[in-house]
C-alpha positions in Angstrom: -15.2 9.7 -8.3 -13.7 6.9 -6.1 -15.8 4.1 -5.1 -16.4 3.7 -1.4 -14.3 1.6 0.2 -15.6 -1.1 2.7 -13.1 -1.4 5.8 -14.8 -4.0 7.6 -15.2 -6.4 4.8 -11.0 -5.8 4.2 -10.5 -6.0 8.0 -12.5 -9.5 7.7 -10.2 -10.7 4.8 -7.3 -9.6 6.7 -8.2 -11.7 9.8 -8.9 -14.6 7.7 -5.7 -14.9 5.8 -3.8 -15.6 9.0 -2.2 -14.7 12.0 -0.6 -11.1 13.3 2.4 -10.1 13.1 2.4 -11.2 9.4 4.6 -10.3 6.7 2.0 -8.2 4.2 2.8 -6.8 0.6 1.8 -3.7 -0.1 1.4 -2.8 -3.9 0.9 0.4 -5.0 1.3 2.5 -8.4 1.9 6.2 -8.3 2.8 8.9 -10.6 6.6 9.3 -11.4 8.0 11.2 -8.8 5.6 10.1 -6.3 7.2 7.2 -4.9 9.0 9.2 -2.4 5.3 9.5 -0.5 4.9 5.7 -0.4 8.9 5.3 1.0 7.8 8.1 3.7 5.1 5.6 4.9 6.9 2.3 5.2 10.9 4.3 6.6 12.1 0.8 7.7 11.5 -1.4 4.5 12.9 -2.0 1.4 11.1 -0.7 -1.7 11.2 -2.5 -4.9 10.3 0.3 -8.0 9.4 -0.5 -11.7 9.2 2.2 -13.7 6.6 1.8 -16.6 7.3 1.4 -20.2 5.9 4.9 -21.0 7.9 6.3 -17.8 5.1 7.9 -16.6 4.1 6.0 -13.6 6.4 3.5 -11.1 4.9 0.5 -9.6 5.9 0.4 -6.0 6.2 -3.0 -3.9 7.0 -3.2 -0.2 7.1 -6.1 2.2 6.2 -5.2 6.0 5.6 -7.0 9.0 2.4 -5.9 10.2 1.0 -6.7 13.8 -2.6 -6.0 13.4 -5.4 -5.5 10.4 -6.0 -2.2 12.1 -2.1 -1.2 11.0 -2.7 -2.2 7.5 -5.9 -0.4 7.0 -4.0 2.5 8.4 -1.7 2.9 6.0 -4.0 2.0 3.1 -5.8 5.2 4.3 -2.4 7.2 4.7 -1.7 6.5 1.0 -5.4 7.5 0.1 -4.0 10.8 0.3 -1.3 10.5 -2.1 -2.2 12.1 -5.7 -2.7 9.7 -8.5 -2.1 6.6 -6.4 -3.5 3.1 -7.2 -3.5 0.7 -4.7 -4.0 -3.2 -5.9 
C-alpha cells in the first residue's frame, strides 16, 4: 500500500530551494520497458537511462526547466500512474 503523500509540505520544499523557472531533476526508476511512459511526460528533454545489473528495471534521469512548484507536483502525480514506478 503506498504511503500518502504530503503535497504541501513538497510544494514548501520546492519554494524554498529557489526561484522559478528552475532547472529541476527528475529521477525516477521503472520497470524495463516502461521508460517510454516517463519520455511521454517530459517530450522536450533529454533522457539519461541506466539499465540495472539484473536488467530488470532502468533508472530514468531527466533535467527540465520548470516554472512553477505547481508544474512539478504535476508531473510527479502524472507518473503516479505509471506501473511499478519509483520516484526518488
Amino acid at each position: 500500500m503506498k504511503k500518502d503523500f504530503n503535497t504541501s509540505s513538497f510544494k514548501e520544499k520546492l519554494e524554498a530551494s529557489g526561484q522559478f523557472p528552475m532547472l529541476y531533476m527528475f529521477k525516477f526508476i521503472v520497470p524495463n520497458g516502461k521508460e517510454l511512459e516517463i519520455a511521454a511526460l517530459f517530450p522536450k528533454n533529454e533522457m539519461e537511462l541506466k539499465a540495472s545489473s539484473g536488467g530488470k528495471y532502468v533508472s530514468t534521469t531527466i533535467k527540465s526547466m520548470m516554472d512553477s512548484s505547481d508544474q512539478i507536483i504535476e508531473i510527479y502525480e502524472k507518473a503516479s500512474k505509471i506501473e511499478g514506478l519509483l520516484s526518488l
